[in-house]
N, C-alpha and C positions, 0 to 999 in steps of 0.2 A: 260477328258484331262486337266491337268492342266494348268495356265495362265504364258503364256510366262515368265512374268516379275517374277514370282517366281523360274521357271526353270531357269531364265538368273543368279538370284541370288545363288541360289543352286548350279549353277554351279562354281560360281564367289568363292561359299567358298569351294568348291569342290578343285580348281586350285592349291593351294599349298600342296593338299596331291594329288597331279596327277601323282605318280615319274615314269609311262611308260608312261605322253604323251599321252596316249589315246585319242581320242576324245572325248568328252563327248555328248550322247545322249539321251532322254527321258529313253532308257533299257537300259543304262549303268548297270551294278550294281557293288554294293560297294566289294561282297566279291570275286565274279569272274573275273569280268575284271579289278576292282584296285585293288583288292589283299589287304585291310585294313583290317586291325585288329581289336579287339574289342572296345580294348580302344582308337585306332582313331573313328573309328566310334562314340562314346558316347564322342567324342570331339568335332566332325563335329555336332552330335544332338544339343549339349549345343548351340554351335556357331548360327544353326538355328534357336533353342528357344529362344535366344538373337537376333539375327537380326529379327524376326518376332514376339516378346513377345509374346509369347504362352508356354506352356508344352504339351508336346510327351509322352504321356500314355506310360510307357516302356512297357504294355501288347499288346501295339501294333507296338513294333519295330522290333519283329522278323519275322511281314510279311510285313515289307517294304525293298524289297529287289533292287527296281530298284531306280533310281532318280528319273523317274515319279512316282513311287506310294508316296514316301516321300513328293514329292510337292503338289499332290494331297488332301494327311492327314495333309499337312499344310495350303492349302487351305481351305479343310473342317472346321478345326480347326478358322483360322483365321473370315468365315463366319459364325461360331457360335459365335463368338467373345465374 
C-alpha cells in the first residue's frame, strides 16, 4: 500500500485534470473513471517525475493503471533512491 502522503500528492496533481469530479481513490484509474488521454497522462507522469525527482521507466507505465499502483512505483522508485 502506498504512503499516504504520496497518494495526498498524486491526487493534489491529479485535481486539475478531474473534469467529472470524481472522487479520487487509491483504484481510481486514469483511463476508466477519468477518461484521460494519453498525452494527459504523460503530462501527469512528467508532473510526478518533477514533484518527486525520479524517472518512470516508460516500460512500466502501461501496467500502472490505478492511482495506487503509480504511488506505489513511485515509492518503490523514490526508496531505491
Amino acid at each position: 500500500m502506498a504512503k499516504t502522503a504520496t497518494l495526498e500528492l498524486i491526487y493534489g496533481l491529479i485535481g486539475p485534470l478531474n473534469k467529472k469530479n470524481i472522487d479520487l481513490t487509491p483504484a481510481t484509474t486514469f483511463a476508466a473513471n477519468l477518461e484521460l488521454d494519453s498525452l494527459t497522462v504523460m503530462d501527469l507522469v512528467a508532473d510526478i517525475e518533477d514533484d518527486f525527482d525520479i524517472i518512470l521507466p516508460l516500460n512500466m507505465l502501461p501496467d500502472l493503471e490505478t492511482i495506487e499502483q503509480v504511488a506505489d512505483a513511485v515509492d518503490t522508485i523514490v526508496a531505491k533512491g
